[in-house]
N, CA, C and O of each residue as an XYZ file, in Angstrom:
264
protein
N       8.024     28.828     45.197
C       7.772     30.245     45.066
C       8.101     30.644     43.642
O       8.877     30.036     42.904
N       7.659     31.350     43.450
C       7.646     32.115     41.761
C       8.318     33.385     42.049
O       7.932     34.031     43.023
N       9.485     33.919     41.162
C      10.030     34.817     41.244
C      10.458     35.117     39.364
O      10.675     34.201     38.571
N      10.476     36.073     39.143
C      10.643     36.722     37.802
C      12.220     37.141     37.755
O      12.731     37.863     38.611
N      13.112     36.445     36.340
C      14.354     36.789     36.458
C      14.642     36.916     34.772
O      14.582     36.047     33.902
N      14.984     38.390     34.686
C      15.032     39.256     33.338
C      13.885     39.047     32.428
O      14.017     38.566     31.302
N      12.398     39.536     33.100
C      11.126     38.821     32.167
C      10.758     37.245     32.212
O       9.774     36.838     31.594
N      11.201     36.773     32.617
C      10.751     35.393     32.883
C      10.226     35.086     34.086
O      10.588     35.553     35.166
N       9.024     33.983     33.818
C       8.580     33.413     35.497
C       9.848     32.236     35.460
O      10.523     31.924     34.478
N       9.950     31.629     37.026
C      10.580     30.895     37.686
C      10.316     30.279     38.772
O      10.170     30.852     39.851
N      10.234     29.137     38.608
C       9.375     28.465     39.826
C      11.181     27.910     40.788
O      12.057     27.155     40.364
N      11.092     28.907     42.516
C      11.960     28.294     42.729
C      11.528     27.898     44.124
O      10.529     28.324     44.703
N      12.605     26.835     44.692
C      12.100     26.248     45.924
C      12.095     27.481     47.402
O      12.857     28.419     47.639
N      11.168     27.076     47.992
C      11.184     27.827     48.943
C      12.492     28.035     49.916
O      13.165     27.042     50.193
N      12.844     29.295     50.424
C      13.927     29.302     51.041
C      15.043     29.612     50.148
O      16.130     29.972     50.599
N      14.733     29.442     48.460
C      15.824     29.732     48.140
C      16.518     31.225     48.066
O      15.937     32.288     47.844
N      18.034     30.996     48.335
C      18.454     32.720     48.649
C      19.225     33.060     47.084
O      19.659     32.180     46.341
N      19.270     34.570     46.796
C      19.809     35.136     46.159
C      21.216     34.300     45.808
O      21.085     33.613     44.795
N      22.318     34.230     46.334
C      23.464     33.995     45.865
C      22.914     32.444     45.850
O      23.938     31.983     45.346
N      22.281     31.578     45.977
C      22.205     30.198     45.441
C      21.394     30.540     44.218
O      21.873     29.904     43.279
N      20.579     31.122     43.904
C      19.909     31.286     42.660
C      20.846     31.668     41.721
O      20.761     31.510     40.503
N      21.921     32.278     42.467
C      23.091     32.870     41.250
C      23.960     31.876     41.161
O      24.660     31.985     40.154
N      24.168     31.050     41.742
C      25.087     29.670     42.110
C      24.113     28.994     40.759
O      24.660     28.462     39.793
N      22.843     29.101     40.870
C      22.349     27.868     40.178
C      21.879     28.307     38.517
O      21.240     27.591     37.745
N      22.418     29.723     38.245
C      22.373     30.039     36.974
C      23.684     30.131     36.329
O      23.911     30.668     35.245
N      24.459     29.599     37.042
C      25.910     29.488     37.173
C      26.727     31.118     36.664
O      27.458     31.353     35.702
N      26.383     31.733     37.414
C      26.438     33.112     37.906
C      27.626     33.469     38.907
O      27.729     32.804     39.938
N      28.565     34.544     38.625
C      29.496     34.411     40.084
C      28.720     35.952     40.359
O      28.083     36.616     39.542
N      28.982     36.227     41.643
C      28.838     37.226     42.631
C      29.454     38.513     42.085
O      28.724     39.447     41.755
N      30.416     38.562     42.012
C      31.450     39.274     41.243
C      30.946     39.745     40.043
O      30.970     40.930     39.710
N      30.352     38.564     39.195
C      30.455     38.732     37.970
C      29.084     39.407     37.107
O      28.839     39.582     35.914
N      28.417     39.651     38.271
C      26.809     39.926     37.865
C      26.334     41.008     38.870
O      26.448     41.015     40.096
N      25.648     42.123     37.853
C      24.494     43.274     38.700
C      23.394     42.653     38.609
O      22.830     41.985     37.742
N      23.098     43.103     40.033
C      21.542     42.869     40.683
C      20.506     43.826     41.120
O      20.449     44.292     42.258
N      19.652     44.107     40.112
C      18.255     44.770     40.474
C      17.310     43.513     41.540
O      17.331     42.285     41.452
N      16.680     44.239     42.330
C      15.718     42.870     43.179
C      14.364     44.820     43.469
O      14.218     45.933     43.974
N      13.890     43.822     42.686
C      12.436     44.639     42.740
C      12.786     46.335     42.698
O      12.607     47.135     43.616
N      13.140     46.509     41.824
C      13.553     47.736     41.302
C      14.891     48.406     41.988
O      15.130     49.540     41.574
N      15.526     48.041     42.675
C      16.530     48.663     43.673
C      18.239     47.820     43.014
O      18.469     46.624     43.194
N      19.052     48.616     42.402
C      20.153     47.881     42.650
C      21.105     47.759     44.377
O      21.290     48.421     45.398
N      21.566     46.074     43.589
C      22.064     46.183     45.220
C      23.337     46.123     45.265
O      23.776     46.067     44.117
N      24.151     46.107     46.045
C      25.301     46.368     46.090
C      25.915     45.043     46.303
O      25.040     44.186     46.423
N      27.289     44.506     46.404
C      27.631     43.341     46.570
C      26.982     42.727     47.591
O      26.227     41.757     47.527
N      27.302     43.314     48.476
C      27.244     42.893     50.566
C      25.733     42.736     50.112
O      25.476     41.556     49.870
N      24.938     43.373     49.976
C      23.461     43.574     50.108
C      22.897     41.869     49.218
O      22.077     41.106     49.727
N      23.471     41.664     48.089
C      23.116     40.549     47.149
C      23.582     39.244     48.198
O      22.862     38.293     47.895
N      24.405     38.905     49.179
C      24.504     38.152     50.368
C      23.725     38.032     51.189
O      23.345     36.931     51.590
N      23.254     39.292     51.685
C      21.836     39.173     52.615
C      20.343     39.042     51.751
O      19.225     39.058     52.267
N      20.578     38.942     50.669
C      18.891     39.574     49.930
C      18.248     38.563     50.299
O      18.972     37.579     50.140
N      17.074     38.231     50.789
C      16.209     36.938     51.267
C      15.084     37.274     49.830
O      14.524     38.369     49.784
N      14.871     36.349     48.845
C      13.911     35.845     47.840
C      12.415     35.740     48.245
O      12.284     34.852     49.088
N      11.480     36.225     47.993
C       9.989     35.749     48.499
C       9.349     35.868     46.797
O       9.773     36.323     45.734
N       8.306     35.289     47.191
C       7.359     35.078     46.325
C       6.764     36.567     45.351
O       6.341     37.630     45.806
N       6.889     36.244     44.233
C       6.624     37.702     43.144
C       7.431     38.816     43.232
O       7.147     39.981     42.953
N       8.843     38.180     43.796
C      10.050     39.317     43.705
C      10.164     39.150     42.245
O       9.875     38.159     41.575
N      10.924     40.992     41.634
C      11.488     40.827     40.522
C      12.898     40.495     40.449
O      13.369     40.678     41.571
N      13.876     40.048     39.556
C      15.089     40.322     40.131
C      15.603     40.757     37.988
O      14.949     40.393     37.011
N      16.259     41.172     37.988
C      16.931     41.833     36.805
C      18.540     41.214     37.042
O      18.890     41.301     38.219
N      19.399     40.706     36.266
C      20.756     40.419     36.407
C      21.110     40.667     35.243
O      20.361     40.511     34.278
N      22.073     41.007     35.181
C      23.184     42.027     34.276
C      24.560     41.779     34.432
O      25.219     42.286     35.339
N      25.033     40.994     33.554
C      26.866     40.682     33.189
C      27.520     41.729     33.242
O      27.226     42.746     32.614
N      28.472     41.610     33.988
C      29.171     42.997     34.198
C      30.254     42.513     32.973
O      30.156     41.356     32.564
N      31.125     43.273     32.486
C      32.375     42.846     31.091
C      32.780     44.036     30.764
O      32.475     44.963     30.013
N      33.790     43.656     31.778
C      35.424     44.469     31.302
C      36.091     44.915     29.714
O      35.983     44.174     28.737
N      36.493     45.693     29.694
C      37.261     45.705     28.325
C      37.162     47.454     28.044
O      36.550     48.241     28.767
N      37.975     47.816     26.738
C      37.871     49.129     26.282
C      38.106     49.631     24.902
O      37.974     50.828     24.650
């Protein structure tokens, strides 16, 4: 399946879910905002998100400091 992540295509295997795609950009849960086809999601929600074909997804480093 092809899915788009920050402007880029991405060819990923079928079935693959959200938090393994973030597993496999070596990404923590915690540590990253998630747009998925225009909608941010909330933590809980980025656990359930199921991936299909010509989703967008946007990820964004979250970083502390002041």
């Amino acid at each position: 399946m092809r899915v788009t992540v920050n402007g880029k295509a991405q060819e990923l295997t079928e079935g693959t879910t959200l938090p393994g795609l973030l597993d496999a950009l070596g990404l923590r849960l915690g540590s990253v905002v998630v747009e998925h086809n225009g909608t941010a999601l909330l933590r809980s929600e980025v656990a359930a998100a199921a991936l299909a074909d010509g989703d967008r997804l946007e990820l964004v480093r979250a970083v502390a400091g002041g």
